[in-house]
TIMITOR-833809 format. One line per 3 residues: number of its first residue (from 1); their letters; for each residue y, z, x of N, C-alpha, C, O. Coordinates in nm, 3 decimals. Layout:
BEGIN
NUM	a	Y,Z,X,Y,Z,X,Y,Z,X,Y,Z,X ~ ...
***
This chain:
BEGIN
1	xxx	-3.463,1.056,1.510,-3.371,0.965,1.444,-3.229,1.021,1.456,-3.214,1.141,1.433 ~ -3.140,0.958,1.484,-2.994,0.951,1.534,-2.956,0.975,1.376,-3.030,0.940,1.285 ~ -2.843,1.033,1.358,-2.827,1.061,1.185,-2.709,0.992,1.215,-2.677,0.905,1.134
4	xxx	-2.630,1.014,1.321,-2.467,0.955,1.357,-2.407,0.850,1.427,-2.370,0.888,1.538 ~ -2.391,0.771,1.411,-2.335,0.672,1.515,-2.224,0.656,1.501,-2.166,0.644,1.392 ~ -2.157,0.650,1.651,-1.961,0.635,1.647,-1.958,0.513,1.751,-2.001,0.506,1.866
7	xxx	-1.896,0.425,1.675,-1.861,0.357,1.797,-1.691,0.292,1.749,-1.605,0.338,1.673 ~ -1.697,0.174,1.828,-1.568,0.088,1.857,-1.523,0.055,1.986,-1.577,0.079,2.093 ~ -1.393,-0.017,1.959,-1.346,-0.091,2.059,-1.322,-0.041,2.182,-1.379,-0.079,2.284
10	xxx	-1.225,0.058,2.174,-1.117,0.176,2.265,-1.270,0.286,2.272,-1.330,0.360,2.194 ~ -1.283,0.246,2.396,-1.381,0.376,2.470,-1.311,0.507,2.455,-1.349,0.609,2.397 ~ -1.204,0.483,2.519,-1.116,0.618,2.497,-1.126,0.716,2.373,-1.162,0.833,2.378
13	xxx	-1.095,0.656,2.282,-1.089,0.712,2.127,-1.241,0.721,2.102,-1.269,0.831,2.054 ~ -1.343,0.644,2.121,-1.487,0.674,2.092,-1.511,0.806,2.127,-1.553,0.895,2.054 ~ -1.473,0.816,2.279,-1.480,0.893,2.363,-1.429,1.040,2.330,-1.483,1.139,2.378
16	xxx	-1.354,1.045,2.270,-1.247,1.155,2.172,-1.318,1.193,2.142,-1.362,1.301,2.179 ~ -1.369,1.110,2.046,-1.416,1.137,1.843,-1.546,1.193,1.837,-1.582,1.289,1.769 ~ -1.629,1.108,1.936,-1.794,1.088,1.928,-1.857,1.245,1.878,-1.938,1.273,1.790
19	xxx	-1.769,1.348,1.993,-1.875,1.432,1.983,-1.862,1.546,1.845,-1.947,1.616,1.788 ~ -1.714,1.528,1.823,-1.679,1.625,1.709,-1.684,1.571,1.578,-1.705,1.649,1.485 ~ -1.670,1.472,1.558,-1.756,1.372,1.468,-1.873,1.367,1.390,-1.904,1.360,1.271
22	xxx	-1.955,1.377,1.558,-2.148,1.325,1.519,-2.126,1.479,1.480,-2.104,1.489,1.360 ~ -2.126,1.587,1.540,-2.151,1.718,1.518,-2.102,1.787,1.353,-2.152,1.875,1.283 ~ -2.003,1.714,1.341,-1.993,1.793,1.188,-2.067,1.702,1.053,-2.102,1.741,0.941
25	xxx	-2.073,1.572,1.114,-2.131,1.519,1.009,-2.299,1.507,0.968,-2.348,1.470,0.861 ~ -2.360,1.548,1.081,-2.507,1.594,1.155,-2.533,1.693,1.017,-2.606,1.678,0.919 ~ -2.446,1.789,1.054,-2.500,1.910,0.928,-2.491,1.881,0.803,-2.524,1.963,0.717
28	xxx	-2.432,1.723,0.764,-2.443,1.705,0.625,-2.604,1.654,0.609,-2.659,1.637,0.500 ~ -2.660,1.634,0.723,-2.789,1.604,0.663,-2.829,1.426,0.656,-2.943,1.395,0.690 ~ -2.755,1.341,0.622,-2.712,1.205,0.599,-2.729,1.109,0.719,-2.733,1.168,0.827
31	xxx	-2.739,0.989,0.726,-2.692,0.886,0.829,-2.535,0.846,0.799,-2.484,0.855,0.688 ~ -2.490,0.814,0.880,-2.363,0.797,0.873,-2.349,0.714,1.005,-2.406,0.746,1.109 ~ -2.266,0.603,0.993,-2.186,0.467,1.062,-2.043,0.503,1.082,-1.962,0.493,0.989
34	xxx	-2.011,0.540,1.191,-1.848,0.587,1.210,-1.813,0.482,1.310,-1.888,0.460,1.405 ~ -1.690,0.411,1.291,-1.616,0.320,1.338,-1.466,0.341,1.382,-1.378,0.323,1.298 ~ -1.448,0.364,1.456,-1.322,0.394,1.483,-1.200,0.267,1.600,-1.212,0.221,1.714
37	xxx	-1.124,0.258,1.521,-1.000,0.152,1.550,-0.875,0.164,1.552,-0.816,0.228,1.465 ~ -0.805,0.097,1.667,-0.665,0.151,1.658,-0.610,0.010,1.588,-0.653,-0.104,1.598 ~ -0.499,0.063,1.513,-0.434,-0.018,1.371,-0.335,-0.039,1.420,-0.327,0.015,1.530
40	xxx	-0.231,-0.106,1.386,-0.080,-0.127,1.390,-0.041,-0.094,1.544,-0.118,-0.049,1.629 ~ 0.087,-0.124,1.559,0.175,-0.112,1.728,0.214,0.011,1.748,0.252,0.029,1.863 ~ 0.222,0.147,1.647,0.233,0.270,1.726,0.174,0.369,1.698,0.224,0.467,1.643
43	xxx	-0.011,0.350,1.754,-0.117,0.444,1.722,-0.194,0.459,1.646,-0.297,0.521,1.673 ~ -0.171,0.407,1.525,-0.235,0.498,1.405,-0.391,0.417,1.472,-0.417,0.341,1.565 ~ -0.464,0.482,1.366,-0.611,0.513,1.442,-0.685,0.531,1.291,-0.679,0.641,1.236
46	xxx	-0.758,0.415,1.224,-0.860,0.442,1.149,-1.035,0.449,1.187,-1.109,0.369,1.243 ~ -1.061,0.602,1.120,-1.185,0.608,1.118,-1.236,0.563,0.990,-1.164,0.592,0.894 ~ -1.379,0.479,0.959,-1.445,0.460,0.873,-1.532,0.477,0.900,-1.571,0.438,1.010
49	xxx	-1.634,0.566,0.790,-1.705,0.616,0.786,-1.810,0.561,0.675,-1.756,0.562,0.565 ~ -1.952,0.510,0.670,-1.977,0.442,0.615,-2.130,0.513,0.623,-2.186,0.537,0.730 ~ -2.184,0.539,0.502,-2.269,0.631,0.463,-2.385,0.544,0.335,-2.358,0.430,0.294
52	xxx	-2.461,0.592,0.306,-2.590,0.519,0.206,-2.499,0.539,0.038,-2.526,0.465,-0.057 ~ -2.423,0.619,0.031,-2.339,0.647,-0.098,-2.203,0.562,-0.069,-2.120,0.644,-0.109 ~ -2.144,0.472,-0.034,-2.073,0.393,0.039,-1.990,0.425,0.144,-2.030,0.496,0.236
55	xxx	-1.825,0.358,0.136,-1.778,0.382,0.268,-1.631,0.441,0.283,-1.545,0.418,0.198 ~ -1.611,0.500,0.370,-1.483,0.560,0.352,-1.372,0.528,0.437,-1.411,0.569,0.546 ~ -1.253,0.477,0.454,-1.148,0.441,0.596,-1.054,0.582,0.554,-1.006,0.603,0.443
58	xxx	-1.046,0.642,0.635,-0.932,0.733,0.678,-0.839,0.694,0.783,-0.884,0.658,0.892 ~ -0.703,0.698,0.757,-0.613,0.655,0.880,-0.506,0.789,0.951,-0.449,0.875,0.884 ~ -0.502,0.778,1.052,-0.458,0.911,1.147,-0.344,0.862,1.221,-0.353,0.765,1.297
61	xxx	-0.215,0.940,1.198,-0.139,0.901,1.286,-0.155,0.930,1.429,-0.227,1.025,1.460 ~ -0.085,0.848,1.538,-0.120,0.925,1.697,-0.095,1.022,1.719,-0.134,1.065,1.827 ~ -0.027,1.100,1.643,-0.030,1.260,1.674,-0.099,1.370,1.601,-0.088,1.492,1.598
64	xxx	-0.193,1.256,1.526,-0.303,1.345,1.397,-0.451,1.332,1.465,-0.552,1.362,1.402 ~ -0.452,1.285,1.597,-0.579,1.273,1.685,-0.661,1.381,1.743,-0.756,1.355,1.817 ~ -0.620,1.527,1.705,-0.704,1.615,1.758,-0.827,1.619,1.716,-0.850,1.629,1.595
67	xxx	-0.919,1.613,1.799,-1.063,1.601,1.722,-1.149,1.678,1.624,-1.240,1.645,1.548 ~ -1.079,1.806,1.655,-1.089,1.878,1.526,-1.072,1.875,1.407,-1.150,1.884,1.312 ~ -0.901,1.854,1.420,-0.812,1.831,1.285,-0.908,1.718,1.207,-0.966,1.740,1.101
70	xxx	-0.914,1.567,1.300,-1.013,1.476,1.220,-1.137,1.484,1.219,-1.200,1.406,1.148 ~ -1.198,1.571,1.289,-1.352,1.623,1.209,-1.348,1.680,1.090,-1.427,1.649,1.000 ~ -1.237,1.788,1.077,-1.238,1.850,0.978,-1.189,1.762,0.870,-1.247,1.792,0.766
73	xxx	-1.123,1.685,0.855,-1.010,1.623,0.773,-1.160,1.476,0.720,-1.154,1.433,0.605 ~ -1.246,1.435,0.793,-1.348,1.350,0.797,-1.471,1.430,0.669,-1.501,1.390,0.556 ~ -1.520,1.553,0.745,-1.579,1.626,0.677,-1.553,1.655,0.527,-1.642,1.642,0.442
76	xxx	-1.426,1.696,0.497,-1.385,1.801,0.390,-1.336,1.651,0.312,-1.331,1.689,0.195 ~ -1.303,1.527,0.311,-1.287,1.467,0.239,-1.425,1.357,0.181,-1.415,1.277,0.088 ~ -1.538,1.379,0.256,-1.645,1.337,0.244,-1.708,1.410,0.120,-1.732,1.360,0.010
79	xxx	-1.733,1.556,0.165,-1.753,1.638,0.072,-1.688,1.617,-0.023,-1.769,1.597,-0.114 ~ -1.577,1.607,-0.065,-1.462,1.555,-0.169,-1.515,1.494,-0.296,-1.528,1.510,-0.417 ~ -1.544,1.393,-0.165,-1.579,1.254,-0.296,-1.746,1.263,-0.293,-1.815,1.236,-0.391
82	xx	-1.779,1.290,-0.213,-1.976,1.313,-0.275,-2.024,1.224,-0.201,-2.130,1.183,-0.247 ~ -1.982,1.152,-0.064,-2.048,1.123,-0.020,-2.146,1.146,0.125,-2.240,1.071,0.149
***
């Protein structure tokens, strides 16, 4: 059983996200629905994240796209709120 799924529109950005994403959120143990979309005319980029405890939108500016920074920034605010 797949615990992670990333998808969306922009392959590109799937393509980014997918793997640093599924990988940190894997170790929470959980299923998790990650959606990722580009917003507005210069970049910004929401991930939502949508889990059995509900759902979360985080928004990233285009220069807040390192896949790290938003794994980590995905992760540590999940944990946050308890879901």
């Amino acid at each position: 059983m797949k615990l992670v799924t990333v998808t969306g529109e922009d392959l590109g950005l799937v393509d980014l996200l997918r793997d640093p994403l599924s990988e940190a959120l894997a170790q929470r143990h959980r299923c998790y629905d990650v959606d990722v979309a580009s917003v507005g005319r210069v970049g910004e980029v929401v991930v939502s994240v949508t889990g059995s405890r509900g759902r979360l939108p985080l928004f990233f500016k285009a220069d807040e796209l390192e896949p790290g920074y938003v794994s980590r920034v995905v992760t540590d605010t999940l944990a946050r709120f308890g879901l």
